[in-house]
Chimera marker file (.cmm) of the C-alpha trace (Angstrom):
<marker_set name="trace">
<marker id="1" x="56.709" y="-80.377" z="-27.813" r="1" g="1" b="0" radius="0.5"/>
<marker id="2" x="56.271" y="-77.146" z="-29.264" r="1" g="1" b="0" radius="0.5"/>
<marker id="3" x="57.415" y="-75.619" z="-32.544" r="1" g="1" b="0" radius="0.5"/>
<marker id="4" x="59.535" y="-73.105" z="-32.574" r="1" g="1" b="0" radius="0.5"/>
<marker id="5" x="58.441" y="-69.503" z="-34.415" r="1" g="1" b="0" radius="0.5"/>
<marker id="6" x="60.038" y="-69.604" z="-37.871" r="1" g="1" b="0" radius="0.5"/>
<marker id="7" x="62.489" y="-66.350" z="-37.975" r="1" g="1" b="0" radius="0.5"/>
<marker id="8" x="61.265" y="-63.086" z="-40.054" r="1" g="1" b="0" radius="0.5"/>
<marker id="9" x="62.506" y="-63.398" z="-43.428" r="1" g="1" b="0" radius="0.5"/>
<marker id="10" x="65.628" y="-61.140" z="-43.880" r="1" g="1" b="0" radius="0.5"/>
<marker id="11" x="64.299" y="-58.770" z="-46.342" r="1" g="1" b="0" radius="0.5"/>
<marker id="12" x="61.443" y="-57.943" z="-43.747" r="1" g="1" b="0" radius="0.5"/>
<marker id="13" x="60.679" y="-54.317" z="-43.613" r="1" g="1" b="0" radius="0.5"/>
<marker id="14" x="60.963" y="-52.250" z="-40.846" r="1" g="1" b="0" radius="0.5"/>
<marker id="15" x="58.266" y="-49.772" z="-40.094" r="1" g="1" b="0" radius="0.5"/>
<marker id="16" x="59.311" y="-46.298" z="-38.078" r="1" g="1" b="0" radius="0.5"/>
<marker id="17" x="56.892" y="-44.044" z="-36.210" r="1" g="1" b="0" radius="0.5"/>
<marker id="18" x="56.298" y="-42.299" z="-38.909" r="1" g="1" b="0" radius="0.5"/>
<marker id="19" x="55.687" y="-44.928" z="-41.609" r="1" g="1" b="0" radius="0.5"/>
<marker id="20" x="52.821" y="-46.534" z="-38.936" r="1" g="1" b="0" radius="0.5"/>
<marker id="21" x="51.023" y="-43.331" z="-38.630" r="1" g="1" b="0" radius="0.5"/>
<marker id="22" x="51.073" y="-43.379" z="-42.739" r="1" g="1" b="0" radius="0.5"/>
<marker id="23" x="49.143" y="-46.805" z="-42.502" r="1" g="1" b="0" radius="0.5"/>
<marker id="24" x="47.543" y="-45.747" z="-40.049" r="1" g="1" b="0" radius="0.5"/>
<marker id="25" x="45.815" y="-42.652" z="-41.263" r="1" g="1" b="0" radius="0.5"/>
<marker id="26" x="45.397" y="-44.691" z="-44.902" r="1" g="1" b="0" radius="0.5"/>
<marker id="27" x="43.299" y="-47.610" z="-42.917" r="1" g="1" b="0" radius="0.5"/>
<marker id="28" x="41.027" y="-45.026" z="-40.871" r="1" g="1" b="0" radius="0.5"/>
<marker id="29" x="40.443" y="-43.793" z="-44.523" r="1" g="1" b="0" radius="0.5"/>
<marker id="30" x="39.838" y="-46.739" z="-46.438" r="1" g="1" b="0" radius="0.5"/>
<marker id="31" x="37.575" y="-47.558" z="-43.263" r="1" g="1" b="0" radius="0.5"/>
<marker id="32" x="35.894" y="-44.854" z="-43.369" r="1" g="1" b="0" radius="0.5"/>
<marker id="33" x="34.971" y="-44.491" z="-46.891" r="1" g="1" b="0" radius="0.5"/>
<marker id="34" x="33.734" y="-48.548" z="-46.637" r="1" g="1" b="0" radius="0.5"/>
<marker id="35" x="31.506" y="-47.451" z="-43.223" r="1" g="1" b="0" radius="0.5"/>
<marker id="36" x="30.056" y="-44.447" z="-45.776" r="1" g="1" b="0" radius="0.5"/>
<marker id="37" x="28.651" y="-46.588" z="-48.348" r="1" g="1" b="0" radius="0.5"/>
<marker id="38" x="27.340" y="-49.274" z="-46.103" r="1" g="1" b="0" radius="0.5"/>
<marker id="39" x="25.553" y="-47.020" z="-44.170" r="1" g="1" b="0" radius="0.5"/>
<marker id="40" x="23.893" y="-45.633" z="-47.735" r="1" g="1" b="0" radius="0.5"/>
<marker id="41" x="22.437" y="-49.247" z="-48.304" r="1" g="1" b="0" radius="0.5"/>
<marker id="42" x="21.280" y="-50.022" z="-44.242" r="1" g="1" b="0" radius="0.5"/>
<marker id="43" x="19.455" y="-46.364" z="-44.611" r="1" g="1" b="0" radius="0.5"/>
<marker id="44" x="17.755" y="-47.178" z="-48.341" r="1" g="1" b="0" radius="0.5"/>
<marker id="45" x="16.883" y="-50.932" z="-46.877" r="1" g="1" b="0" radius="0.5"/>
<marker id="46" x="15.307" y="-48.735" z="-44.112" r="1" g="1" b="0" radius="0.5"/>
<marker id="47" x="13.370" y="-46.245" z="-46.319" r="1" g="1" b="0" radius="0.5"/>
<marker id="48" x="11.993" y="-49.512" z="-48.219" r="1" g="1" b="0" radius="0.5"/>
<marker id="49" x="10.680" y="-51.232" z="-45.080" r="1" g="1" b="0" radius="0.5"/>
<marker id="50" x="9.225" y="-47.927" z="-43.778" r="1" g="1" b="0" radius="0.5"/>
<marker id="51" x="7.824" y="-47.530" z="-47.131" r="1" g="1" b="0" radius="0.5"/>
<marker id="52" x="6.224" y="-50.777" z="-46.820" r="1" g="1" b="0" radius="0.5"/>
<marker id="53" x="5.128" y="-50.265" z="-43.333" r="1" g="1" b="0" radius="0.5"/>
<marker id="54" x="3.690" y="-46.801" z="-44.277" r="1" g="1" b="0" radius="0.5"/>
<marker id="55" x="1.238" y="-47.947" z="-47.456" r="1" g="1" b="0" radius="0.5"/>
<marker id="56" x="0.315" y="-50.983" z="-45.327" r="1" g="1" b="0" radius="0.5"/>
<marker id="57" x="-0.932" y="-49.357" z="-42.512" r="1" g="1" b="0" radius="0.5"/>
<marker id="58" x="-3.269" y="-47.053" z="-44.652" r="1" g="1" b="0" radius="0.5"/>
<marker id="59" x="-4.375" y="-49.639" z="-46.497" r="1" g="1" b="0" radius="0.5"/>
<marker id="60" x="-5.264" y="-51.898" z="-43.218" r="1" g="1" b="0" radius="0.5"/>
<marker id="61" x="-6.711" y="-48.796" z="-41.540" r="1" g="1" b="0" radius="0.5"/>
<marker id="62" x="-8.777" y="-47.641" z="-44.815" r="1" g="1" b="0" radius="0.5"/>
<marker id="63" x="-10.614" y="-51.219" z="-44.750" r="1" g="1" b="0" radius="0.5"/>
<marker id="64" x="-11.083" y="-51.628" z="-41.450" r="1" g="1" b="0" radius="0.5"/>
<marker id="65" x="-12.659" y="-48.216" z="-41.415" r="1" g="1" b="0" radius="0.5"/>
<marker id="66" x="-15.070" y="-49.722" z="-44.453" r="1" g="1" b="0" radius="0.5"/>
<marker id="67" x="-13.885" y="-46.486" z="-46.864" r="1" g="1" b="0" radius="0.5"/>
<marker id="68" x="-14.226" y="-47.362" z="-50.439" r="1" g="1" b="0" radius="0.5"/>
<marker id="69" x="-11.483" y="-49.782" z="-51.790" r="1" g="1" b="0" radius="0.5"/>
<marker id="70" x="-10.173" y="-47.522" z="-55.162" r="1" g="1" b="0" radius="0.5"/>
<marker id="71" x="-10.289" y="-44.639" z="-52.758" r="1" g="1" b="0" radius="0.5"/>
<marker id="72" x="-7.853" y="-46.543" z="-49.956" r="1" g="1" b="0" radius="0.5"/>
<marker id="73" x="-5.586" y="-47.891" z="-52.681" r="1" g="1" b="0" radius="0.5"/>
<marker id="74" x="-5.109" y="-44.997" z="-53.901" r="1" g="1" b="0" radius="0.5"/>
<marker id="75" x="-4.277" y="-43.313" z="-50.758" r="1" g="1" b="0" radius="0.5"/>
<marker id="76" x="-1.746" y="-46.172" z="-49.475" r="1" g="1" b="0" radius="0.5"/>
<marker id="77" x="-0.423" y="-45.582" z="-52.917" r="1" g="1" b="0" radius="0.5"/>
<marker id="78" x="0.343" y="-42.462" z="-52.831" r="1" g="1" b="0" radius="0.5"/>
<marker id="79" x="1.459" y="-42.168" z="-49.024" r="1" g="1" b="0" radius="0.5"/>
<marker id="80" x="4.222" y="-44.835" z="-49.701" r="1" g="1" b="0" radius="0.5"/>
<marker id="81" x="5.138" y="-42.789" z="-52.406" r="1" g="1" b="0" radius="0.5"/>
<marker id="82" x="5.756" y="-39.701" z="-50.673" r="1" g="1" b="0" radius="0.5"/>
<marker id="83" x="7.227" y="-41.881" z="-48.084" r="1" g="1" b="0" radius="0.5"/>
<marker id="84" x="9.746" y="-43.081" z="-50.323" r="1" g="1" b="0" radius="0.5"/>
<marker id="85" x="10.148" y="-39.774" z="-52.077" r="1" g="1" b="0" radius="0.5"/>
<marker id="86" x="10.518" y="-38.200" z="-48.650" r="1" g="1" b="0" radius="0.5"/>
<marker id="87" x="12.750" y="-40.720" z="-47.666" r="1" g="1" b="0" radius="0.5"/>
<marker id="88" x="14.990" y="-40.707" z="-50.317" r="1" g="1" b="0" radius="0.5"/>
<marker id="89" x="15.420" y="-37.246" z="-50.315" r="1" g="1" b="0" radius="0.5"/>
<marker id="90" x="16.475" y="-37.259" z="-46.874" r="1" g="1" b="0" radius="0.5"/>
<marker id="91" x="19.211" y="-40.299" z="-47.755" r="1" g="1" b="0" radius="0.5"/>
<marker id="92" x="20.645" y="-38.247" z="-51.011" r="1" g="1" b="0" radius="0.5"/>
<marker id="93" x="20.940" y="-35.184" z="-48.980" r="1" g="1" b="0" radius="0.5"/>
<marker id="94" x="22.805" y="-36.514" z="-45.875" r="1" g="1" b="0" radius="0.5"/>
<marker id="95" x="25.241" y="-38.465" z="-48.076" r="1" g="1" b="0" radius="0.5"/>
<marker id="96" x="25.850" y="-35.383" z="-49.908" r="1" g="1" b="0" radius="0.5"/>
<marker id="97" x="26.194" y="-33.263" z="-46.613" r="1" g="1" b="0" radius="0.5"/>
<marker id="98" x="28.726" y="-36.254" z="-45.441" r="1" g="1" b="0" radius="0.5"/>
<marker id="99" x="30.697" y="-36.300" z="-48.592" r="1" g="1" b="0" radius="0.5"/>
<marker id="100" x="31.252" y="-32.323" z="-48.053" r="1" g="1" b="0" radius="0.5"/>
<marker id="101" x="31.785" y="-32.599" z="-44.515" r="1" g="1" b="0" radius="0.5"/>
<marker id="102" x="34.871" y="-35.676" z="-45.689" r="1" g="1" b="0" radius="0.5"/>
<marker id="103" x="35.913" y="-33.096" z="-48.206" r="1" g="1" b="0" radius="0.5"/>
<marker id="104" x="36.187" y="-30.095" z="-46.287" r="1" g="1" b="0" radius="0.5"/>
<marker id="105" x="38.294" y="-32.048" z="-43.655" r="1" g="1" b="0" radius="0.5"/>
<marker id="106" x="40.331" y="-33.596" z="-46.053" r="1" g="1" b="0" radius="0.5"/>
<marker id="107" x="41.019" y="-29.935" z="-47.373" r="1" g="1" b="0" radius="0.5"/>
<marker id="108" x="41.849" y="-28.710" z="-44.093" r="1" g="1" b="0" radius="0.5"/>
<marker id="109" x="44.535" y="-31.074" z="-43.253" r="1" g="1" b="0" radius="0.5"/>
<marker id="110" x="46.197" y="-29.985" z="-45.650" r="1" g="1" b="0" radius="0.5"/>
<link id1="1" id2="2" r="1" g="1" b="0" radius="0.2"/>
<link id1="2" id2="3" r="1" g="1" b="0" radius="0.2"/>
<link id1="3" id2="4" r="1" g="1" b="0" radius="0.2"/>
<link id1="4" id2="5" r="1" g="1" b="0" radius="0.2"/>
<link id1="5" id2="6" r="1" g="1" b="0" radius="0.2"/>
<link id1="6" id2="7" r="1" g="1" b="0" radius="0.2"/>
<link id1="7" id2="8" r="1" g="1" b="0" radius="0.2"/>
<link id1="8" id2="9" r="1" g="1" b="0" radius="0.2"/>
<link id1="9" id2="10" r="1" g="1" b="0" radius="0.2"/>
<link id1="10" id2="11" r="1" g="1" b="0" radius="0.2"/>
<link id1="11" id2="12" r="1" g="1" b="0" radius="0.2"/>
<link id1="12" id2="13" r="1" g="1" b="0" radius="0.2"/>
<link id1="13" id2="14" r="1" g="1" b="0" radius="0.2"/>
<link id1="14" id2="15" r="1" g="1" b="0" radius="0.2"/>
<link id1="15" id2="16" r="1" g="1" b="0" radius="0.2"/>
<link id1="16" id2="17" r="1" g="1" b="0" radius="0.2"/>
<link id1="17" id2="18" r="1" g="1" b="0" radius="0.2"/>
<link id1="18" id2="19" r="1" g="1" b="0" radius="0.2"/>
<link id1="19" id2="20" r="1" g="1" b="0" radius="0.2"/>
<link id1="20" id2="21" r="1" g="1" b="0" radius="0.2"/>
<link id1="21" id2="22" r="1" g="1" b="0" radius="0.2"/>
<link id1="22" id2="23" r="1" g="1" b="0" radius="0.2"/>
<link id1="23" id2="24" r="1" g="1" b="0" radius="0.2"/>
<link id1="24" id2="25" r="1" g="1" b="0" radius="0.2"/>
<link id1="25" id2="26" r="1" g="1" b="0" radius="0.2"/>
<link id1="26" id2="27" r="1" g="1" b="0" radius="0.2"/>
<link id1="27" id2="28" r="1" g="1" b="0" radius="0.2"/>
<link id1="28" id2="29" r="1" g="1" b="0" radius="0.2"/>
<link id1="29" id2="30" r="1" g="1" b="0" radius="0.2"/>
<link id1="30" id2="31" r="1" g="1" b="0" radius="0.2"/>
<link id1="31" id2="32" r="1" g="1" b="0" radius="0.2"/>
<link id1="32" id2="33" r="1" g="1" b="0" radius="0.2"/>
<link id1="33" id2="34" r="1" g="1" b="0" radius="0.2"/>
<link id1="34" id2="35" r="1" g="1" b="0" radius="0.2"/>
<link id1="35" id2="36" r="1" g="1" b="0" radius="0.2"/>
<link id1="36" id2="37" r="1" g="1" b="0" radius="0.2"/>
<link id1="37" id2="38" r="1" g="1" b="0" radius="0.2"/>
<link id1="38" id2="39" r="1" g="1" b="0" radius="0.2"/>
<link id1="39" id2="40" r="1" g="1" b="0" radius="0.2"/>
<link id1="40" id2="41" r="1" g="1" b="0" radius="0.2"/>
<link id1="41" id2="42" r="1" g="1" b="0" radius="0.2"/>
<link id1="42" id2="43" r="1" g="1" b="0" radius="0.2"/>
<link id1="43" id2="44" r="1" g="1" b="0" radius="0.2"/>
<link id1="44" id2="45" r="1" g="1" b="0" radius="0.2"/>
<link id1="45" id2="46" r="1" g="1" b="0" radius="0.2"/>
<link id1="46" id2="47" r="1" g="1" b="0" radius="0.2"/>
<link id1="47" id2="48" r="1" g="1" b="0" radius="0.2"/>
<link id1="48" id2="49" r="1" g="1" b="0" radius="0.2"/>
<link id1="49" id2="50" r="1" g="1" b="0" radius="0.2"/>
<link id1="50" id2="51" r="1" g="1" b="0" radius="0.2"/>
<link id1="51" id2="52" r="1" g="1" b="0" radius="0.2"/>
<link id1="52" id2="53" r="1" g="1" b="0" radius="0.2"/>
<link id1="53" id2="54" r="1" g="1" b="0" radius="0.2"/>
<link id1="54" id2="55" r="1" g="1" b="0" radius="0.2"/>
<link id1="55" id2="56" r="1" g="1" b="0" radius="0.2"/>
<link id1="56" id2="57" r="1" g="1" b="0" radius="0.2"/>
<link id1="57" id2="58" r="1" g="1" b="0" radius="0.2"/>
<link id1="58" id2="59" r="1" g="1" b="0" radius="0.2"/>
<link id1="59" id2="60" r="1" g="1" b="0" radius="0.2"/>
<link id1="60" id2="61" r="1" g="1" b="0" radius="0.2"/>
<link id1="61" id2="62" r="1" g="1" b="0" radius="0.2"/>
<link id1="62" id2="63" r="1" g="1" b="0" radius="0.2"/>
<link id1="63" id2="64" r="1" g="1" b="0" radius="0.2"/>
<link id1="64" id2="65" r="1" g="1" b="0" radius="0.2"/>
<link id1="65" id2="66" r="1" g="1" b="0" radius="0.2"/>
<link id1="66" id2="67" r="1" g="1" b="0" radius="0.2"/>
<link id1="67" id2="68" r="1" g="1" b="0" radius="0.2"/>
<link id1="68" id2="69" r="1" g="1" b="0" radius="0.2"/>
<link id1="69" id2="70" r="1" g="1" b="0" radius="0.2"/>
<link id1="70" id2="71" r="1" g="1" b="0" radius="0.2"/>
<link id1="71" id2="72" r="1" g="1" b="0" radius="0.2"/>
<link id1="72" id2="73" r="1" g="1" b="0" radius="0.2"/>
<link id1="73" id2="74" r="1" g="1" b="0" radius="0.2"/>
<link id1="74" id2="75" r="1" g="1" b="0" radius="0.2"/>
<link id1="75" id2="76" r="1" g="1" b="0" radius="0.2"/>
<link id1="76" id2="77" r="1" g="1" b="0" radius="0.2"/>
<link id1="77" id2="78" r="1" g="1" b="0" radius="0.2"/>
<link id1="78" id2="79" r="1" g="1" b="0" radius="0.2"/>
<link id1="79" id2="80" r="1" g="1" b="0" radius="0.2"/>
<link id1="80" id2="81" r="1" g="1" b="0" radius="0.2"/>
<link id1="81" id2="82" r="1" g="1" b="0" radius="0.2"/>
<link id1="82" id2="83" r="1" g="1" b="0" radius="0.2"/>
<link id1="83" id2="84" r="1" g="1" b="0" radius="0.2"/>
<link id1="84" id2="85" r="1" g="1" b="0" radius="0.2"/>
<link id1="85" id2="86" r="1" g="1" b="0" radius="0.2"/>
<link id1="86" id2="87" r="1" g="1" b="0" radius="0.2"/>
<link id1="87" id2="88" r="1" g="1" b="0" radius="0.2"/>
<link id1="88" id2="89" r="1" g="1" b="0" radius="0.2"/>
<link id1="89" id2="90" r="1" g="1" b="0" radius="0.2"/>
<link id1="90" id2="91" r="1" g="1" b="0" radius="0.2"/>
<link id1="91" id2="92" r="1" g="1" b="0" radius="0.2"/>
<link id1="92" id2="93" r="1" g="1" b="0" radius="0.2"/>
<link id1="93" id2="94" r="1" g="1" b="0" radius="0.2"/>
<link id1="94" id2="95" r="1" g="1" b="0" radius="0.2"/>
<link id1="95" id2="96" r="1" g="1" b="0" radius="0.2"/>
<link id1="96" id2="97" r="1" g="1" b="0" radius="0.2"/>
<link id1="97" id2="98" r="1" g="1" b="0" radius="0.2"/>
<link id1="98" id2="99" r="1" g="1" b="0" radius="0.2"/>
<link id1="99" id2="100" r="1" g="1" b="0" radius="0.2"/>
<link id1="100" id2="101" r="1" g="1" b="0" radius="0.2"/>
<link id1="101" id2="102" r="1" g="1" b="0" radius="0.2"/>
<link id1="102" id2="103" r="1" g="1" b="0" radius="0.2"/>
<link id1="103" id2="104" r="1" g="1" b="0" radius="0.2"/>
<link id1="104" id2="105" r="1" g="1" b="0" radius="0.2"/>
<link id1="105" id2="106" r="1" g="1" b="0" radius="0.2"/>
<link id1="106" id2="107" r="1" g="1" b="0" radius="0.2"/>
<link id1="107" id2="108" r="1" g="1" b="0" radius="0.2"/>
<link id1="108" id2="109" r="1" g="1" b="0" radius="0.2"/>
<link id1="109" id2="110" r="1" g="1" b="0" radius="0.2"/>
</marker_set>
């Protein structure tokens, strides 16, 4: 036998058209701003690994090529450097860029 759906409580609000589109438009924000600062970490976790890759794979090709060892250090060194500086750059600007672009539409709604 199956149990019956308990009734609404009587001081259960009633929502109109307009009141939804309210919540609505206040989720789609909230989501949004929680989507913009995840995708800040996922890109920096991706600048790291590239980073990573980057230094690696001049240091691999540097010894397999028999080049001096200071020398090849040095250069994986400084290429995951400019990778990350690069890279990092590229992250600050484009969150900036977003930010205005969230701004500016914000602005214009109104």
């Amino acid at each position: 036998m199956m149990a019956a759906h308990p009734a609404p409580p009587a001081e259960t609000l009633e929502l109109t058209v307009a009141d939804m589109e309210i919540v609505d438009r206040l989720v789609e924000e909230r989501l949004a701003a929680r989507f913009e600062t995840e995708s800040f970490f996922w890109r920096f976790r991706l600048i790291s690994v590239e980073t990573f890759i980057m230094g690696a794979l001049v240091l691999v090709a540097g010894l397999l090529l028999k080049q001096p060892t200071m020398m090849v250090l040095r250069a994986s060194v400084l290429v995951a450097a400019t990778c990350f500086a690069t890279g990092l750059t590229l992250l600050l600007l484009s969150a900036w860029a977003a930010r205005t672009l969230t701004r500016l539409r914000q602005w214009w709604r109104r």
